[in-house]
N, C-alpha and C positions, 0 to 999 in steps of 0.2 A: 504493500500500500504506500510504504513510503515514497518508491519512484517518482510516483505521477503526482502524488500531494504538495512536493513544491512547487511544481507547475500550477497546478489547481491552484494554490497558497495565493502565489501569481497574479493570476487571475482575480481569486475573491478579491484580493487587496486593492486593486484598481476598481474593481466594481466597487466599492467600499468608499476609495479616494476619493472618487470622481466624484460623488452628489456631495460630498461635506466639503468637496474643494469650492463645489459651486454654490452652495448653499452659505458660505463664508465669505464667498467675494459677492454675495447677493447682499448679504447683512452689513460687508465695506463697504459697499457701493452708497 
């Protein structure tokens, strides 16, 4: 399992990033 979980890991993390990056420059703006 461990192989592909970094990958995966990857992945969630950007799906993750991405709306609390935007969601952050919404509330600087």
């Amino acid at each position: 399992m461990m192989y592909y979980s970094a990958e995966n890991m990857a992945l969630t993390q950007m799906a993750i990033t991405e709306p609390i990056m935007t969601i952050t420059l919404k509330l600087h703006a």
